[in-house]
C-alpha positions in Angstrom: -40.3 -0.2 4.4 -39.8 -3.7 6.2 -43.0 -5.1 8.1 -42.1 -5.7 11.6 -42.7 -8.8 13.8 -42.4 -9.5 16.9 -41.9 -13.0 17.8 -41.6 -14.7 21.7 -39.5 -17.0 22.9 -37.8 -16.6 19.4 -34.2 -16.8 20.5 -34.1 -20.5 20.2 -36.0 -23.8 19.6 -39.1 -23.3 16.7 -39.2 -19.5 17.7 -35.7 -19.2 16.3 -36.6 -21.4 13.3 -39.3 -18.5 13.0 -37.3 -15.8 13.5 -34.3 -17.5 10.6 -37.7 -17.6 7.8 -38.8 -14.4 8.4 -35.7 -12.5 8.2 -35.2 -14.5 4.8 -38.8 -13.4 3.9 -37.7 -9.6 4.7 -39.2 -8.8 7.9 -37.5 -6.6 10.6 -37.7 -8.7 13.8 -38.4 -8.0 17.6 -36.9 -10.9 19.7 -38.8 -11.7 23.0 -37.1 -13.9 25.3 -36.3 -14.6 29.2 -32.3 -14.7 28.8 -30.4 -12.0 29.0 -29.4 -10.0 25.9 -25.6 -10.8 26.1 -26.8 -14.2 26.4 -28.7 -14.4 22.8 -25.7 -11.9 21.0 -24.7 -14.4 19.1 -28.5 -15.7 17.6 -29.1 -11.6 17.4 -26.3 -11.1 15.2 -26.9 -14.5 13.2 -30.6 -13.1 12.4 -28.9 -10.0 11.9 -26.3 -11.5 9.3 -29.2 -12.4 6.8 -29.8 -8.5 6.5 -32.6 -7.4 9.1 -32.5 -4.8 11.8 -33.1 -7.1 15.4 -34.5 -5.7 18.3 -34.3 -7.9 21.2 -37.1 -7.3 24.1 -36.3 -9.5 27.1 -39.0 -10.4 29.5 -41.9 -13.0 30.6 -45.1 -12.6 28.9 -46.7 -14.2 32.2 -45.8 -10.5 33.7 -47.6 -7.7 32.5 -45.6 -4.9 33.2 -42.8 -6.9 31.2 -45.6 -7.2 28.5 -46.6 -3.8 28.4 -42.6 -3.0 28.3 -41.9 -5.5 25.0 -44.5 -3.8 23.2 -43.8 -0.3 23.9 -40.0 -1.2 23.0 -41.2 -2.4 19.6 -43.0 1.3 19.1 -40.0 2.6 20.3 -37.7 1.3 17.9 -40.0 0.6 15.0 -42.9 2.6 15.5 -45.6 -0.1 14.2 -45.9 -3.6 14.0 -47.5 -5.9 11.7 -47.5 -9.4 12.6 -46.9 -10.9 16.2 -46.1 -14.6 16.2 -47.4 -16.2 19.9 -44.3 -18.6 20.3 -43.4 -18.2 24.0 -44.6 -21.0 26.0 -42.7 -23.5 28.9 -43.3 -26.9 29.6 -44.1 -28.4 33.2 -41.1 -28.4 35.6 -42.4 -32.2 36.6 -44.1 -34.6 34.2 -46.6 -35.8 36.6 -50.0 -38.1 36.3 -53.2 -36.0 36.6 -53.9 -37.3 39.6 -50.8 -36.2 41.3 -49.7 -33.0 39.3 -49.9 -29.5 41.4 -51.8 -26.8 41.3 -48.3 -24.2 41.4 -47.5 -26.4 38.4 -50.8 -25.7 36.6 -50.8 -22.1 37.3 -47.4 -21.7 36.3 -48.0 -23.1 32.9 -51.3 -21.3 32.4 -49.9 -18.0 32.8 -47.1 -18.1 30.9 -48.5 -20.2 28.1 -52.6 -19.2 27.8 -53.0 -16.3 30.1 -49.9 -14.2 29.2 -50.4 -15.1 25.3 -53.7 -14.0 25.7 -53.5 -10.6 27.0 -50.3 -9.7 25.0 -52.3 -11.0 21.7 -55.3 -8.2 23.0 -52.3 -5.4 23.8 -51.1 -6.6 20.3 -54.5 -6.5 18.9 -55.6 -2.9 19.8 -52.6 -1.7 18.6 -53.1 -3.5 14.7 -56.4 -1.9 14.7 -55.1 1.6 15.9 -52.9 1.5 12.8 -55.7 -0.1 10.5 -57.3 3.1 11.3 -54.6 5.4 11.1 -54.0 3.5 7.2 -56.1 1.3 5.5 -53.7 -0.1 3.3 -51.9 -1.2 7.2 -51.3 -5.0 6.9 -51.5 -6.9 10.2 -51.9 -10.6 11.6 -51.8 -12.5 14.7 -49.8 -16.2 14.6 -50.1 -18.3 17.9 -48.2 -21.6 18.0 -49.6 -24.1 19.4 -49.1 -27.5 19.6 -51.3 -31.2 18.8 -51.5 -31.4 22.3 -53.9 -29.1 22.0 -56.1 -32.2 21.0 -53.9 -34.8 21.6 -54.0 -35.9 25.2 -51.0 -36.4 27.4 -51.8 -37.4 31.1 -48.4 -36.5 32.1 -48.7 -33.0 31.5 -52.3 -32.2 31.4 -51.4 -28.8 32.5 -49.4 -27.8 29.2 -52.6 -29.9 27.0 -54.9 -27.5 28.6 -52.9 -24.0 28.0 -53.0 -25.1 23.8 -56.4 -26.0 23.4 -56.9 -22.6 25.7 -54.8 -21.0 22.9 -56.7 -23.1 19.4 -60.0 -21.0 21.1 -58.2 -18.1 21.3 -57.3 -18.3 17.8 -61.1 -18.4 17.2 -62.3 -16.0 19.2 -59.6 -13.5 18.3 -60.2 -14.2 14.7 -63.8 -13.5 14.5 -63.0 -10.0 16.4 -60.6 -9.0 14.2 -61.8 -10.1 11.0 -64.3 -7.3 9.8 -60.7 -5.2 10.4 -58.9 -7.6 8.2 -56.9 -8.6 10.4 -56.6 -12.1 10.1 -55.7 -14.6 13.0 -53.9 -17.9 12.3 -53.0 -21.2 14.6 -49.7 -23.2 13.8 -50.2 -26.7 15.9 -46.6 -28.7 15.8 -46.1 -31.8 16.1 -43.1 -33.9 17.7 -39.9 -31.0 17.0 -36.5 -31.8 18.2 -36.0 -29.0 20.6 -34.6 -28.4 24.2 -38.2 -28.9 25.4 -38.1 -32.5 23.5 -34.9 -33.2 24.0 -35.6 -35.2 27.8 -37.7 -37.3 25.8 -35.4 -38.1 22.7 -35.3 -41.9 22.8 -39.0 -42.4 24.1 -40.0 -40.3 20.2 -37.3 -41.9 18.6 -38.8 -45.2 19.2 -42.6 -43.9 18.6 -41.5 -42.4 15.1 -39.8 -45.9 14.0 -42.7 -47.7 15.4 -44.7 -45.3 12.8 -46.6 -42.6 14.9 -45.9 -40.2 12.4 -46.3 -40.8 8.7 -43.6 -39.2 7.4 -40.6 -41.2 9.6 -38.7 -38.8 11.2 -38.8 -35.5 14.0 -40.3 -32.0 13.0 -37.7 -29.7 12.7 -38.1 -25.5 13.8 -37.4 -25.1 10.2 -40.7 -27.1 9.1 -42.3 -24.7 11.3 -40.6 -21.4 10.4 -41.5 -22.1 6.7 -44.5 -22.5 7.4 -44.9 -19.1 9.6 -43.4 -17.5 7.1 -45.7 -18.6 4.4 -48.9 -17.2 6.2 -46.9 -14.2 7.3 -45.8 -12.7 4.3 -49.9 -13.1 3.2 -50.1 -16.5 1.4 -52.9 -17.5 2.8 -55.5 -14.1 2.9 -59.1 -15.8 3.3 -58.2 -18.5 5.6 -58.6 -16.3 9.0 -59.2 -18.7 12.4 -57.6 -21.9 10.6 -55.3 -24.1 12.1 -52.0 -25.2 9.8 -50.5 -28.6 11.0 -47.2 -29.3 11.0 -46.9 -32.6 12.5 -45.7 -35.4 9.9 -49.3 -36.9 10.1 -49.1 -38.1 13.3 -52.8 -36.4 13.7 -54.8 -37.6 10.5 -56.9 -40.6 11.4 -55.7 -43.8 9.6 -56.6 -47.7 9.7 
C-alpha cells in the first residue's frame, strides 16, 4: 500500500517539483491548488504518467471551510495520510517599502501563507496522531517550505519575511508536540528558485548570482527542492525532527 501525501500549491512552481519526486519515490499524491481542475489536467495526468493515483483538491488554505474540505477529500479517496508537505504560499500583490506597504497587503499574505498553513498543519496533525493510535507501525510527517527570507530580510516585502519566520517557529513548536508520537516535523527553506513567483525579478537575480550571491553560480531549480522533499519524506532522515534543510546554493552560509 502507497503512503499518501498531500502537497499545496503543488500544481506548479517547487510544489510541482515536489509532487514529480515523490511520485518517483512511490507516493500516491493529493494536489491542492487555487486553479480549477480542468486547468491543472494536463500536470495531473503528467504526475499521473510516472504511475501514481492523483487526487486533485482545489481550494485556498487561507479559508477554512476549503481546508476542512481538502482534507476530508483526501479521507475520502485515500482513507489516511501520511505526510503533508506545507507548499502553498503567495507573494505580495505590490513590492512595497515597509514604510509604505498596507495592512490589506499584510493580512492577505499572513493568512494564506502563516495562518492558513498553520491551522491546516493542526487539522493535519490530529489526524496523523488519530492513525498513530489506531497503528503503531502508522508512519507520518509534517514538511513546511519555507523560504531564507525567513531570516534573510527583504524591506520590499516585509509582509512575506514575516509569514516564513512565522512558519521556521511553527516548525518548532509543531515538532516538539508531535515528537513523543513520532511524528516528526521538518522545515525546507529555499533559496533563489526560478519560478512564476521569481520570474518578475529575473534579471535583478541574474545579476546577483553572477555578481556571486550564491556559491554555487546559478538559480535553484523546483527539482533541487523536490529531491530534497523526497529524501526526508520517504524517512531518510528519522532523528532529525524540528531541523531546517537548506536549499539555497549557499547564498546563507556566512563567508569572508
Amino acid at each position: 500500500m502507497k503512503p499518501i501525501a498531500l502537497i499545496t500549491g503543488g500544481s506548479r512552481g517547487i510544489g510541482l517539483g515536489i509532487a514529480e519526486h515523490l511520485a518517483r519515490a512511490g507516493f500516491d499524491l493529493a494536489i491542492n491548488g487555487l486553479r480549477p481542475e480542468t486547468a491543472v489536467a494536463d500536470v495531473l495526468n503528467t504526475l499521473r504518467a510516472l504511475g501514481t493515483d492523483v487526487l486533485y483538491c482545489p481550494g485556498s488554505i487561507a479559508d477554512a471551510a476549503a481546508r476542512t474540505a481538502i482534507l476530508d477529500k483526501v479521507k475520502a479517496h485515500f482513507g489516511r495520510l501520511n505526510v503533508l508537505v506545507n507548499n502553498a504560499g503567495i507573494a505580495p500583490p505590490v513590492r512595497a517599502d515597509i514604510l509604505e506597504a498596507t495592512e490589506e497587503s499584510f493580512d492577505q499574505v499572513l493568512n494564506t501563507n502563516l495562518k492558513g498553513t498553520y491551522f491546516l498543519t493542526q487539522a493535519a496533525a490530529n489526524w496523523l496522531l488519530q492513525q498513530k493510535t489506531e497503528d503503531a507501525d502508522f508512519q507520518g510527517t509534517i514538511i513546511t517550505i519555507s523560504s531564507v527570507s525567513a531570516t534573510v530580510a527583504s524591506v520590499n516585502r516585509g509582509e512575506y519575511c514575516v509569514a516564513k519566520a512565522g512558519l521556521s517557529m511553527a516548525t518548532q513548536l509543531f515538532a516538539v508536540r508531535l515528537g513523543a508520537a513520532g511524528i516528526p516535523v521538518y522545515e525546507v527553506r529555499p533559496g533563489i528558485i526560478k519560478t512564476d513567483m521569481t520570474a518578475a525579478v529575473t534579471a535583478k537575480y541574474d545579476a546577483l548570482i553572477a555578481d556571486g550571491l550564491t556559491l554555487q553560480p546559478r538559480w535553484g531549480l523546483p527539482d533541487d527542492v523536490g529531491r530534497a522533499v523526497a529524501a526526508i519524506a520517504s524517512g531518510s532522515f528519522p532523528y532529525s525532527t524540528g531541523q531546517v534543510f537548506m536549499i539555497d546554493g549557499g547564498l546563507t552560509l556566512a563567508k569572508l
